[in-house]
C-alpha positions as CSV (number, residue, x, y, z in Angstrom):
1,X,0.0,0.0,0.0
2,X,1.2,3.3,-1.1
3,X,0.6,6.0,1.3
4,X,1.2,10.0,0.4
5,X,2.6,12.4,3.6
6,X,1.6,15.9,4.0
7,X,2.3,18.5,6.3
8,X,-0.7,19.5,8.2
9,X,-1.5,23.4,9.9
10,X,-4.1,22.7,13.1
11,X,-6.1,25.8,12.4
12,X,-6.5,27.9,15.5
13,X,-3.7,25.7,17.0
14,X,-0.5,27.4,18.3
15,X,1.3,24.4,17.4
16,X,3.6,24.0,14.0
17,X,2.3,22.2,11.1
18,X,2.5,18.0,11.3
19,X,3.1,14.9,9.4
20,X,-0.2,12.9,8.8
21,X,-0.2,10.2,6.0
22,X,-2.8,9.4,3.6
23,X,-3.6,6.9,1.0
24,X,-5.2,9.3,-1.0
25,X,-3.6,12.1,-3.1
26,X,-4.6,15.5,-1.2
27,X,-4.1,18.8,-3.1
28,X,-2.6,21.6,-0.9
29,X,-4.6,23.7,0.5
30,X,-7.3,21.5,1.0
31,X,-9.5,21.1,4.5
32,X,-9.2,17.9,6.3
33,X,-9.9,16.2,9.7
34,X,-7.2,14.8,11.9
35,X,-6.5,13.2,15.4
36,X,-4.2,15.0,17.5
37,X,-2.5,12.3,20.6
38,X,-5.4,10.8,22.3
39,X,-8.1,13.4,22.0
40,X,-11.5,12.1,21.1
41,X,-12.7,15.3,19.1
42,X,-11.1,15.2,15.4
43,X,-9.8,18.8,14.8
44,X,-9.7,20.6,11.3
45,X,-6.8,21.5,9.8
46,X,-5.0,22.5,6.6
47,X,-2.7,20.5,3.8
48,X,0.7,23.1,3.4
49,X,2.8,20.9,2.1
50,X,3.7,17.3,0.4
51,X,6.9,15.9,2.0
52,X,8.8,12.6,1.9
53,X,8.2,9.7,4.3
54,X,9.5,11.0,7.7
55,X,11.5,8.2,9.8
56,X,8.8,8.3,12.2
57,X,5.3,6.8,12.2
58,X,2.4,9.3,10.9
59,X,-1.4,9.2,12.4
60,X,-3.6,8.9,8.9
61,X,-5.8,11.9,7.9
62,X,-9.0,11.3,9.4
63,X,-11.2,12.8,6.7
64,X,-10.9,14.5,3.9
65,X,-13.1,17.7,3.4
66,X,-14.9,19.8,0.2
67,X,-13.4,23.3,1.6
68,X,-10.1,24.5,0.5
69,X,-7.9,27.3,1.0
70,X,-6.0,28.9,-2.2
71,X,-2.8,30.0,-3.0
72,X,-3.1,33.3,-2.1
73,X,-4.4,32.6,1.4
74,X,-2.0,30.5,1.9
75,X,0.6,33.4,0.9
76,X,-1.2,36.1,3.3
77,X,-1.4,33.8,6.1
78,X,2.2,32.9,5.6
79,X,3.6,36.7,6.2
80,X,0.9,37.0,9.0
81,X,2.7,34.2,11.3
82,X,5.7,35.6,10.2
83,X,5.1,39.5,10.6
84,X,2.4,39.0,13.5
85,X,4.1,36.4,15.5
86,X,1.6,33.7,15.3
87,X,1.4,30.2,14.1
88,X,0.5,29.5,10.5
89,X,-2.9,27.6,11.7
90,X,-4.0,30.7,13.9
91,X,-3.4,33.0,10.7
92,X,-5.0,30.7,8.7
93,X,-7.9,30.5,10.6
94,X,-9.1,34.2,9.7
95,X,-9.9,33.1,6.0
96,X,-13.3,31.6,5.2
97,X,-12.6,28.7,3.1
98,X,-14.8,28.0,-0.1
99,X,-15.8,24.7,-2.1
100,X,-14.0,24.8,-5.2
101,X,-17.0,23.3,-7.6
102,X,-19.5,26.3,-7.1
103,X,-16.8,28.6,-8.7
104,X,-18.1,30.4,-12.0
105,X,-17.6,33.8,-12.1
106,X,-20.0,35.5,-14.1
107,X,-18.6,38.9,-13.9
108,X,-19.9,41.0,-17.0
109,X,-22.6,42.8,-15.7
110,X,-21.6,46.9,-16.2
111,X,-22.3,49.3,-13.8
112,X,-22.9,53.0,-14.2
113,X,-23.2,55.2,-10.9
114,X,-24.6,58.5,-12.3
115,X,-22.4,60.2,-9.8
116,X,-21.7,63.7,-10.7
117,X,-18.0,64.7,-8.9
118,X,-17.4,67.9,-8.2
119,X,-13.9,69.7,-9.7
120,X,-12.3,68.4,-6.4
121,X,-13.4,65.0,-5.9
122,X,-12.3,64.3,-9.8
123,X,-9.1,65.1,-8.8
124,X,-8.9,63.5,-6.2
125,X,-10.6,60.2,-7.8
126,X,-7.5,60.9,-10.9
127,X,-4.9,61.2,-7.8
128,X,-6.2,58.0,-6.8
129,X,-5.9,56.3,-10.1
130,X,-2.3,57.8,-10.8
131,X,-1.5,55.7,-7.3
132,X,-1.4,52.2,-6.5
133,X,-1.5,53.2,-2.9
134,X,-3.1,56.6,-2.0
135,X,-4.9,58.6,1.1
136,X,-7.4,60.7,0.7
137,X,-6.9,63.5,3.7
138,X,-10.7,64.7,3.3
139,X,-12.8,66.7,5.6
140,X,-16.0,65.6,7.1
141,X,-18.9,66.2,4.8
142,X,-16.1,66.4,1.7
143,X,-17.7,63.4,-0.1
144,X,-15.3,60.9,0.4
145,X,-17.9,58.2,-0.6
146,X,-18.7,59.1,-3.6
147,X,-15.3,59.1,-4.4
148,X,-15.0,55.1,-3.3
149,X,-18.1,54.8,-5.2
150,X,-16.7,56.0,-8.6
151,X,-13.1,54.3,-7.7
152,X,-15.0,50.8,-6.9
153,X,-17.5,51.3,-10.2
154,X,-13.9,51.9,-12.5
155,X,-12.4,48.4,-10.8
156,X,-16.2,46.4,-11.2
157,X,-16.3,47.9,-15.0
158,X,-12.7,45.7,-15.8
159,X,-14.4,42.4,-14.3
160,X,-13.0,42.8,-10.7
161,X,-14.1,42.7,-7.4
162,X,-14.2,45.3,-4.3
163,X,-13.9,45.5,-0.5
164,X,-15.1,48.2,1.5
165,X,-13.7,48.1,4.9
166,X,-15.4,50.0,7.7
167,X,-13.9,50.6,11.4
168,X,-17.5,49.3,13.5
169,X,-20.3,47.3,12.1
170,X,-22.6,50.9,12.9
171,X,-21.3,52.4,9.8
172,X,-23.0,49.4,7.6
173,X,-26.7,50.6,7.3
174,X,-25.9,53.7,6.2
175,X,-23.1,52.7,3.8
176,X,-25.3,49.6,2.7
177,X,-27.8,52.0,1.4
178,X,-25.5,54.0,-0.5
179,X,-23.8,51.5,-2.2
180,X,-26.8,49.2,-3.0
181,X,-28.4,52.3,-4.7
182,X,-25.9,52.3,-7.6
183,X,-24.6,48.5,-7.3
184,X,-28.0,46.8,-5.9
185,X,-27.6,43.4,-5.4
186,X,-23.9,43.0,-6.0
187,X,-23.4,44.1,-2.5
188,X,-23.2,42.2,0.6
189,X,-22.4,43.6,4.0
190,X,-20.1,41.2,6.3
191,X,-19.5,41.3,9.7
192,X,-19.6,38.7,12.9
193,X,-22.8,40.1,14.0
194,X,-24.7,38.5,10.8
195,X,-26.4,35.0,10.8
196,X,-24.4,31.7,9.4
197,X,-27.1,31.1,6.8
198,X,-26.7,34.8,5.0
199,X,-22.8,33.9,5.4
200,X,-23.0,31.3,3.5
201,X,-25.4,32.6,0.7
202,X,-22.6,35.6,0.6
203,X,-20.1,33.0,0.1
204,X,-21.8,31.3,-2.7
205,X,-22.6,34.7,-4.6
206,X,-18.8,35.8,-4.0
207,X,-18.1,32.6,-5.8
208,X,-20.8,32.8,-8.1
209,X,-19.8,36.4,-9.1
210,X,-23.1,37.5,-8.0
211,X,-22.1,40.0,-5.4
212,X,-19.3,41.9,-6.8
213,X,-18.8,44.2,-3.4
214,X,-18.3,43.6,0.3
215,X,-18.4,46.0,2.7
216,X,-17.9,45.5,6.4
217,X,-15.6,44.9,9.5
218,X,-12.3,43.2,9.3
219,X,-13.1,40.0,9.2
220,X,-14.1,41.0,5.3
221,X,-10.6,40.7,4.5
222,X,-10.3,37.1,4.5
223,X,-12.9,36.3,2.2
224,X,-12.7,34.0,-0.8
225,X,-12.6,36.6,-3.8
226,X,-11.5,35.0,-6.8
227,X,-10.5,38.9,-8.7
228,X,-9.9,41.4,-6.5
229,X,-9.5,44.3,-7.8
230,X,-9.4,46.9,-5.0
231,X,-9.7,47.5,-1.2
232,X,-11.3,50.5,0.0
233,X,-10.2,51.5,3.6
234,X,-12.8,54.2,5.4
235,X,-11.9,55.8,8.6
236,X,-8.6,54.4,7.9
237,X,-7.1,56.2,11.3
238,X,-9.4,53.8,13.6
239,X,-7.7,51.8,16.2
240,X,-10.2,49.2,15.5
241,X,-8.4,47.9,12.3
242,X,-6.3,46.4,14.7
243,X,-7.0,43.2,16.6
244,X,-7.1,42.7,20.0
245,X,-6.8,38.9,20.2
246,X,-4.1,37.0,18.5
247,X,-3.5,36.8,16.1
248,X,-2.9,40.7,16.7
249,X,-3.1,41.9,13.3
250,X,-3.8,45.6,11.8
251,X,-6.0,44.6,8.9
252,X,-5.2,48.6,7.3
253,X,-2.0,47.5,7.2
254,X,-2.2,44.5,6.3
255,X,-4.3,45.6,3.2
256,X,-1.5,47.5,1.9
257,X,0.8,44.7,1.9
258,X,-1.6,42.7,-0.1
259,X,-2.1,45.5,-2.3
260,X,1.1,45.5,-3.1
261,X,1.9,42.0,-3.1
262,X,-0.9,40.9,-5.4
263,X,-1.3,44.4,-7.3
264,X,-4.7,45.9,-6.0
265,X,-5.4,49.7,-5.5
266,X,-5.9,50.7,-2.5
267,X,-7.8,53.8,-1.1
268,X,-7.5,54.5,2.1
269,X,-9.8,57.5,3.4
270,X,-10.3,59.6,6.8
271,X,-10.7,63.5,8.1
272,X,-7.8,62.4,10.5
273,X,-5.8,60.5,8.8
274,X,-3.4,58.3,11.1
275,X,0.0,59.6,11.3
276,X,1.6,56.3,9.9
277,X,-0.5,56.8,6.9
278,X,0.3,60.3,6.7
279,X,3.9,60.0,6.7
280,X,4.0,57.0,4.4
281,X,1.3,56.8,1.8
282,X,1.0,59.7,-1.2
283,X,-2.2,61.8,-0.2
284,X,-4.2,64.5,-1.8
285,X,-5.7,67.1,0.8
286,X,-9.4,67.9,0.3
287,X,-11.1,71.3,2.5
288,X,-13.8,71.4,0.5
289,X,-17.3,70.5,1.9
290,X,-20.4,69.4,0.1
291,X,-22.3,71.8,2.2
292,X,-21.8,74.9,3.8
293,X,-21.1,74.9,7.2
294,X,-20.2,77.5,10.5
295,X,-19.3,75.6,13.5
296,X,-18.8,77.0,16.8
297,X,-16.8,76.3,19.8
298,X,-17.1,76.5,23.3
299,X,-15.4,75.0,26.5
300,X,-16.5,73.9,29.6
301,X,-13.2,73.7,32.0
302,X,-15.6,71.6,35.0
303,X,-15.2,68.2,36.1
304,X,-16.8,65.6,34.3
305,X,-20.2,66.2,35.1
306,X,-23.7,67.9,33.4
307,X,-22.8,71.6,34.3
308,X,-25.7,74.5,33.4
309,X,-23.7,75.3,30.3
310,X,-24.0,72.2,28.9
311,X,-27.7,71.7,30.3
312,X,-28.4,75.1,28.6
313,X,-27.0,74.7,25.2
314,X,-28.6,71.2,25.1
315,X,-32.0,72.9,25.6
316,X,-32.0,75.6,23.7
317,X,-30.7,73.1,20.7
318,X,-33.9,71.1,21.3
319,X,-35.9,74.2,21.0
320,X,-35.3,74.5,17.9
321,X,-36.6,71.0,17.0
322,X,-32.3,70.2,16.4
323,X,-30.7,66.5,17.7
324,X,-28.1,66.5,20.2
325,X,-25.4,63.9,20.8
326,X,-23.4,63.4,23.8
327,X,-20.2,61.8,23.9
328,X,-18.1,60.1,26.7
329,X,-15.8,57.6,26.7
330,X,-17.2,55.3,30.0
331,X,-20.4,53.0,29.2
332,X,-21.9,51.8,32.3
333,X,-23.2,54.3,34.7
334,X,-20.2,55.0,36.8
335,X,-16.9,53.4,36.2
336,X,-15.6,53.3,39.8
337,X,-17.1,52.6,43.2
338,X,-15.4,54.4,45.9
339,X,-16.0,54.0,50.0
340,X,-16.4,56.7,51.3
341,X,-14.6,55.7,54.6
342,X,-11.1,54.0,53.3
343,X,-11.6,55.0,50.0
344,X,-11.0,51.7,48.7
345,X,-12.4,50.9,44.9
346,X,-14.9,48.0,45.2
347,X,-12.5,46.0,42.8
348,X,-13.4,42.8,40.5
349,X,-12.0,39.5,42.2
350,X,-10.4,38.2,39.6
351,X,-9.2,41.4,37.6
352,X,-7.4,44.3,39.1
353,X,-9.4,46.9,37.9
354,X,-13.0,48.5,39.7
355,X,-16.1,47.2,38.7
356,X,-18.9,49.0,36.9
357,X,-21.9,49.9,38.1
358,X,-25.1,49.0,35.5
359,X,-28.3,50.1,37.4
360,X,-30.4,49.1,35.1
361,X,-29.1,45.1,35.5
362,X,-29.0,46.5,39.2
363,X,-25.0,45.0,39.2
364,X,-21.7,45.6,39.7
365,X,-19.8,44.3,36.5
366,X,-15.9,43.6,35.3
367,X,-15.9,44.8,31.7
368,X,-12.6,42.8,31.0
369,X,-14.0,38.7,32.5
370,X,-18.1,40.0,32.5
371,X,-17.8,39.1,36.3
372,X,-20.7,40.4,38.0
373,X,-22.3,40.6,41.6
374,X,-25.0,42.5,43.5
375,X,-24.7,45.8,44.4
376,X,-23.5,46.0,48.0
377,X,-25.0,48.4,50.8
378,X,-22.0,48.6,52.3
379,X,-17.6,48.7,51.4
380,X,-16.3,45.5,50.9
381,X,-13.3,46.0,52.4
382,X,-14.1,47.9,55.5
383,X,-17.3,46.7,56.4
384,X,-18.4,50.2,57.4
385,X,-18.7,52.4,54.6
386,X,-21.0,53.9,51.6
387,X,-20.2,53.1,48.1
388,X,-20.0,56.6,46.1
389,X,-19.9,56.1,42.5
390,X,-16.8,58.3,40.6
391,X,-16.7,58.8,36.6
392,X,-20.2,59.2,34.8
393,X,-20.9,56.4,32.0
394,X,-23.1,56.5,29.2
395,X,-26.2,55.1,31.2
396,X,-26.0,57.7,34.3
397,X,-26.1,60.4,31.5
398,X,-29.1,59.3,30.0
399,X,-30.8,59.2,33.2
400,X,-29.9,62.7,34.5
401,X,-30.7,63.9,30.5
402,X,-33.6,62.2,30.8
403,X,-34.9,63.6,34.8
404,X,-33.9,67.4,32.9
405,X,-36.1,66.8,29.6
406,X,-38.5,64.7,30.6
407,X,-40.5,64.5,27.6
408,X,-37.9,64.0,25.2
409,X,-36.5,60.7,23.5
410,X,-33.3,60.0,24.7
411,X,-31.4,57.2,23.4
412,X,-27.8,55.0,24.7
413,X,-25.3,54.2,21.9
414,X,-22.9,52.1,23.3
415,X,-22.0,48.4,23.6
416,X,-24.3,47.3,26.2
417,X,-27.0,48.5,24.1
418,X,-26.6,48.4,21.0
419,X,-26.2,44.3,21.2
420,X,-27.9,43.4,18.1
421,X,-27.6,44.6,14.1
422,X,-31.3,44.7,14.8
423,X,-31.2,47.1,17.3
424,X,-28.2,48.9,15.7
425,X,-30.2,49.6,12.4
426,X,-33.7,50.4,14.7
427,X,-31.5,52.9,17.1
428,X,-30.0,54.3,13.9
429,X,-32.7,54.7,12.0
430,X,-35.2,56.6,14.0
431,X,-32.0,58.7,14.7
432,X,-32.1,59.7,10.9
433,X,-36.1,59.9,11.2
434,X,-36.1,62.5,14.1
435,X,-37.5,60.1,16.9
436,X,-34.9,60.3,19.0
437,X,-33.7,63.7,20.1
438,X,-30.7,63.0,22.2
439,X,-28.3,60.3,21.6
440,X,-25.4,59.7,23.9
441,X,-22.8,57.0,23.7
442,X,-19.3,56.2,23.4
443,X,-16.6,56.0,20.2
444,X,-19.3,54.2,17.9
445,X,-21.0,58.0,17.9
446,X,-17.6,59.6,15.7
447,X,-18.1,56.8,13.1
448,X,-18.9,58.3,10.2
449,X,-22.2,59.0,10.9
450,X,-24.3,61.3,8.1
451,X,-27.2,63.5,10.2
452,X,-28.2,67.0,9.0
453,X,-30.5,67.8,11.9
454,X,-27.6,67.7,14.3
455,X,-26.5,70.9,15.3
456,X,-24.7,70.3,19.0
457,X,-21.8,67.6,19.6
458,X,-21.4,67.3,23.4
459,X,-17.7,65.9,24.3
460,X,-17.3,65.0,27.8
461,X,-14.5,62.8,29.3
462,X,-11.9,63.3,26.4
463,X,-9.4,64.4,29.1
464,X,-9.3,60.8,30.6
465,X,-8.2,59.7,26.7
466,X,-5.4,62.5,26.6
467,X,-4.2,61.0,30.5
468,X,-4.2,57.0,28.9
469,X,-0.8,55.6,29.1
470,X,0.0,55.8,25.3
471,X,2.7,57.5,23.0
472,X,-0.6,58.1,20.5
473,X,-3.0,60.1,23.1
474,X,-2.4,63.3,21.5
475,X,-3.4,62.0,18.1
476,X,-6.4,59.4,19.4
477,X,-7.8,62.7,21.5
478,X,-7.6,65.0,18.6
479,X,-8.7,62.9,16.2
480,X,-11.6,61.4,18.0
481,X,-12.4,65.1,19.3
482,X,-12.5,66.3,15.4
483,X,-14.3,63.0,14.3
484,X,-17.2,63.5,17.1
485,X,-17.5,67.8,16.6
486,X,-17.8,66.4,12.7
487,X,-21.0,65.2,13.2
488,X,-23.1,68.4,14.0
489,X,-24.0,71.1,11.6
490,X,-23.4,68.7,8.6
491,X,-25.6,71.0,6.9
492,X,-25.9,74.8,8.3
493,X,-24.8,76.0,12.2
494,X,-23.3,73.6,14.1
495,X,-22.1,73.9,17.3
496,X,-19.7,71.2,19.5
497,X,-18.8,71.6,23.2
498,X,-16.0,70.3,24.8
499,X,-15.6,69.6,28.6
500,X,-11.8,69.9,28.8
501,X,-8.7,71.2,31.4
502,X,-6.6,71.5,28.6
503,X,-8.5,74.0,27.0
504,X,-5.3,75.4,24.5
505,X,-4.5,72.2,23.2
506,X,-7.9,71.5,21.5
507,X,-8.2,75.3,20.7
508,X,-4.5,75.5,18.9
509,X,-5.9,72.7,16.1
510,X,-9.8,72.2,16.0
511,X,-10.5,76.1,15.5
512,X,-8.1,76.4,12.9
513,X,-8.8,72.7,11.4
514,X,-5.1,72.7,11.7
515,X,-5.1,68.9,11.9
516,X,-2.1,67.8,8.6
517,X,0.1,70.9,11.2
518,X,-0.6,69.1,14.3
519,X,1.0,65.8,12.2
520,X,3.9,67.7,11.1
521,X,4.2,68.7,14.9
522,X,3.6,65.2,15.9
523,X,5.8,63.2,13.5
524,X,8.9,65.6,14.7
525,X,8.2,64.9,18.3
526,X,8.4,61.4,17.9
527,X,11.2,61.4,15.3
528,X,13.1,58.0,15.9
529,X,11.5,56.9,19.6
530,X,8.0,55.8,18.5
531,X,6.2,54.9,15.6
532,X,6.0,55.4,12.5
533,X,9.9,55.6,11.6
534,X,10.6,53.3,14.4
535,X,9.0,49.8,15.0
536,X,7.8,49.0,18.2
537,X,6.4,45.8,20.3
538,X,4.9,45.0,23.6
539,X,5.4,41.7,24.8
540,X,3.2,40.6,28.5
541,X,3.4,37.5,30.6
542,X,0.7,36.2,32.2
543,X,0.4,33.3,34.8
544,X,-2.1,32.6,38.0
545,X,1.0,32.8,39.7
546,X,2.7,36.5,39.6
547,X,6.3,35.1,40.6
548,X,6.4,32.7,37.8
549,X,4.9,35.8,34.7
550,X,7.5,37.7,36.7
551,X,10.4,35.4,36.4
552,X,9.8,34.6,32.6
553,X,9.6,38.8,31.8
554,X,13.1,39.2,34.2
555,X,14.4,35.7,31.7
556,X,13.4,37.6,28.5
557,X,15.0,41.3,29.8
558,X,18.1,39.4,30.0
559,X,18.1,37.6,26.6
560,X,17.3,41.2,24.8
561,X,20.2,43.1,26.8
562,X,21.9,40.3,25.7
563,X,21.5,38.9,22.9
564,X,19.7,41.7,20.3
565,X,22.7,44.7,20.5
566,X,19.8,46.1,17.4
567,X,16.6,45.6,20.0
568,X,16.3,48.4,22.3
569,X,14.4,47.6,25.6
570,X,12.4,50.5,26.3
571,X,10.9,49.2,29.7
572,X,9.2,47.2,32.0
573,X,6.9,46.7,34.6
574,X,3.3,45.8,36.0
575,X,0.7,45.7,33.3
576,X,-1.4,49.2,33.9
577,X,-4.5,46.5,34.9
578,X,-2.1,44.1,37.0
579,X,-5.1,41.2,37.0
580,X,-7.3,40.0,34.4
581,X,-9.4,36.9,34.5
582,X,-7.4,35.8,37.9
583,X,-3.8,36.2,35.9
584,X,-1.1,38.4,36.9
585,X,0.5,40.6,34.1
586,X,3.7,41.9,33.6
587,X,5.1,43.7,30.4
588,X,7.9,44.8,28.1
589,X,8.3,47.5,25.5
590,X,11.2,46.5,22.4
591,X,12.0,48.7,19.7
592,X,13.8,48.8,16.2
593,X,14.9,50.3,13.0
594,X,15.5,47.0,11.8
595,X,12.4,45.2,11.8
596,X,14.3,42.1,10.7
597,X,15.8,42.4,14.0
598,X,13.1,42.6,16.0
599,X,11.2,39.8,14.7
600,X,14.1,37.7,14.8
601,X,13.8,38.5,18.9
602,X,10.0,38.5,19.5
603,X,10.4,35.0,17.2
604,X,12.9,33.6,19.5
605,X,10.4,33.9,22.4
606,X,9.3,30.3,23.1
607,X,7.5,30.7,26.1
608,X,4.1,29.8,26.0
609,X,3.1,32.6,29.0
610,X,4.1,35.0,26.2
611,X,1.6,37.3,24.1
612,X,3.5,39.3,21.4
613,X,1.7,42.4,20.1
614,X,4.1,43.3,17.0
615,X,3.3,47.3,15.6
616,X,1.2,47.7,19.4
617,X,-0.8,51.1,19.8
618,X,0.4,51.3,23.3
């Protein structure tokens, strides 16, 4: 009996690839089922590669499955174990694989937008097609989606396919709309919040060459598309393009790799561009706005908290039969709860950070392990005293709103409400149909969103983003402050107030939209110490034991002093949240100008209490 031996990737599996044996001839790439030691549950994995007869015994393939992954996945996933730190089987697990005998490709229906550009978005659109690569630095309101529109039509006209990326699944309904009113039913929206079965019929028509354009979260990305012709990516400055679970990938960057790997345009596209992107990619700066608009600013230097000024501005706004939204970075009601005799925080058990209170769910909750417990009547710790709470959240703010203006509609827009893309398209919709008067949530309010009947942006708590532990807080305050005061007075008078102590840094670049100056500033400050002429990595060790996580970090220091002469150490120490999920954290900060270097370093970590964040934000 003849047997063929392949080399198997475990998807999801930090482990390297394996020998199995089979006696049937198994085409790379293809999906199969294989025994690991003496686990019951077969585990899927991927054929990588055909190999001679090892001097060992190999376990037989298990089953052999319809699905396979193609060349170019295999490619991508390849540099993302190698760039990301991962194992090929956890980078491979990001594709959706596709059955190989529903491929056909019908792609020769034409398209013709009817979108009329203005002098300044077709020169943008002619910048874009002179680049391979190319930002567009556009203002809010400039029309930077019908730009992508006409871009995507151009690549769909020559046969090809498109991607739209988008930073949070609550830009879709309104971007669904506009692209399904010039492309109709060669559009599909992706993202993990929709049902298998419609995942499966978008996989069939991707195949099929029915739909023609995705647009959604990062997980659209690793798709089967069998011409791609271009990858459009909005709100390209988001930190959301970047994972947070391994493997810890930033899919905008990782779209201009494949772009120029495989020869696909790519647009990227934000008001506040990222300064990576602004120091990197060629980009054409657009001022002009579609409508007319006056915006004015005002300050509020108070604590966190619904002063009179804010009270009064909201009320006169609803006067006037305007919307309002409110922005603050805390969901929950209150983010800490403080005794008021030892002025301990009532702390999660498990994670060393203070619980949040949710009064609706009547709870105290963890928002890093969803650990939760009753409210208590009296301090943990000492026995004796009153819980205060400390921080507003999204929630407590809708209730005060709601006590002031009592017979308004007042709506949350965060992630403990908006659960659902049910509820996401409901909330946003009678948003856009004037139901709601006051909305008030967190970062998924600067997303893009398109609403000429607000005329007052609230910011409050954008002073705890500018104290976060980050070399990118000036940039992530700014731009999310810009972003946020973006979406009033779309149309007409707008006006945004910000509750802020640091008063002259917003007022130096938001009242002159002085925001490509502030980059100029910004890239000179961090010249060769931080991102983006340097690269940089965080590496933490976790363990339920805080003298072992410690001992492997003080192991790893050593190695880099070392070992790496081209790997600077930056530092070390506790993890800012010491505890999560009942592990103790330490961490360590490595930078390079040779990025060969320091992948050779954060490759030559074998520790398995060990979770590399290559290119981290913090």
């Amino acid at each position: 009996m003849i047997f063929n031996y392949y080399e198997i990737t475990l998807l999801k599996s930090p482990l390297k690839p394996l020998t199995y044996s089979s006696e049937e001839s198994i085409n790379i790439g293809q999906k199969v089922e294989v025994k690991l030691q003496n686990r019951i549950k077969l585990l899927f994995g991927v054929i990588v590669k055909k190999v001679e007869k090892p001097i060992f015994k190999c376990t037989v393939i298990s089953g052999i499955l319809d699905e396979y992954y193609d060349e170019k996945m295999l490619e991508i996933s390849k540099f993302i174990s190698q760039y990301y730190v991962c194992s090929l089987g956890e980078a491979l697990s990001l594709y959706t694989p596709f059955k190989k005998n529903i491929i056909t490709l019908d792609l020769d229906t034409k398209f013709n937008s009817n979108i009329e550009l203005s002098n300044t978005q077709q020169k943008a659109l002619n910048f874009t097609d002179k680049n391979s690569t190319s930002l567009l630095f556009a203002a809010t309101g400039s029309g930077k989606t019908e730009i992508y529109i006409k871009a995507i039509e151009e690549q769909l006209n020559q046969n090809k396919q498109a991607i739209l990326l988008m930073p949070e699944i609550s830009l879709t309904p309104q971007m669904e709309k506009r692209l399904k009113s010039v492309f109709d039913d060669s559009v599909a929206i992706w993202h993990s919040k929709i049902q298998k079965k419609r995942k499966n019929e978008i996989i069939k028509g991707l195949l099929e060459g029915n739909i023609r354009v995705i647009a959604g979260a990062r997980s659209s990305l690793f798709l089967p598309y069998a011409n791609l012709g271009i990858i459009v990516v909005d709100e390209e400055h988001d930190d959301s393009y970047k994972a947070d679970n391994k493997p810890r990938l930033n899919v905008k960057d990782l779209s201009i790799y494949i772009g120029k790997k495989y020869n696909i345009k790519i647009i990227l596209g934000s008001a506040t561009p990222s300064i990576s992107s602004f120091a990197k990619i060629p980009y054409i700066r657009i001022k002009d706005t579609f409508f007319s608009t006056k915006k004015t600013i005002t300050y509020d230097e108070s604590n966190l908290k619904l002063t009179n000024i804010i009270i009064d501005k909201i009320h006169t706004t609803l006067e006037n039969k305007k919307q309002v939204i409110v922005f603050l970075p805390t969901r929950a009601n209150f983010k800490y709860q403080i005794c008021s005799d030892c002025g301990k925080t009532v702390e999660c058990p498990f994670c060393s950070v203070a619980l949040s209170l949710h009064k609706y769910n009547k709870a105290l909750m963890c928002h890093y392990c969803n650990y939760t417990q009753a409210i208590p009547n009296l301090c943990p710790s000492c026995k004796t005293g009153t819980i205060k709470n400390f921080r507003l959240g999204t929630q407590e703010v809708k209730n005060q709103l709601q006590k002031i203006f009592p017979n308004k509609t007042i709506q949350s827009f965060d992630r403990d409400t908006i659960k659902t893309d049910r509820i996401l398209r409901k909330t946003l919709k009678e948003f856009n149909d004037e139901k709601i008067d006051i909305l008030v949530g967190t970062q998924m309010l600067s997303k893009g969103h398109d609403y000429h009947n607000v005329t007052l942006a609230v910011i409050l708590g954008i002073d705890s983003v500018l104290n976060m532990t980050s070399y990118k807080v000036r940039e992530k305050a700014l731009s999310l402050t810009l972003q946020i005061a973006g979406r009033s007075g779309r149309s007409g008078e707008g006006e945004v107030l910000i509750q802020t102590k640091n008063k002259e840094f917003f007022q130096e670049f938001i009242e002159n939209s002085d925001y490509e100056n502030f980059l100029k500033e910004e890239l000179e400050c961090r010249a060769d110490i931080y991102p983006p002429n340097i690269r940089l990595a965080k590496i933490v060790f976790s363990h339920t034991n805080g003298f072992i996580a410690k001992e492997k970090l003080d192991f790893q220091i050593q190695r880099v002093l070392n070992h790496f002469k081209e790997v600077e150490l930056i530092g070390f120490k506790e993890c800012a949240i010491f505890k999560i999920s009942n592990k103790y954290r330490y961490e360590m900060l490595v930078r390079s100008k040779n990025t060969k270097k320091l992948l050779e370093f954060l490759h030559s970590i074998k520790c398995p209490l060990a979770s590399i964040d290559m290119d981290s934000l913090h």
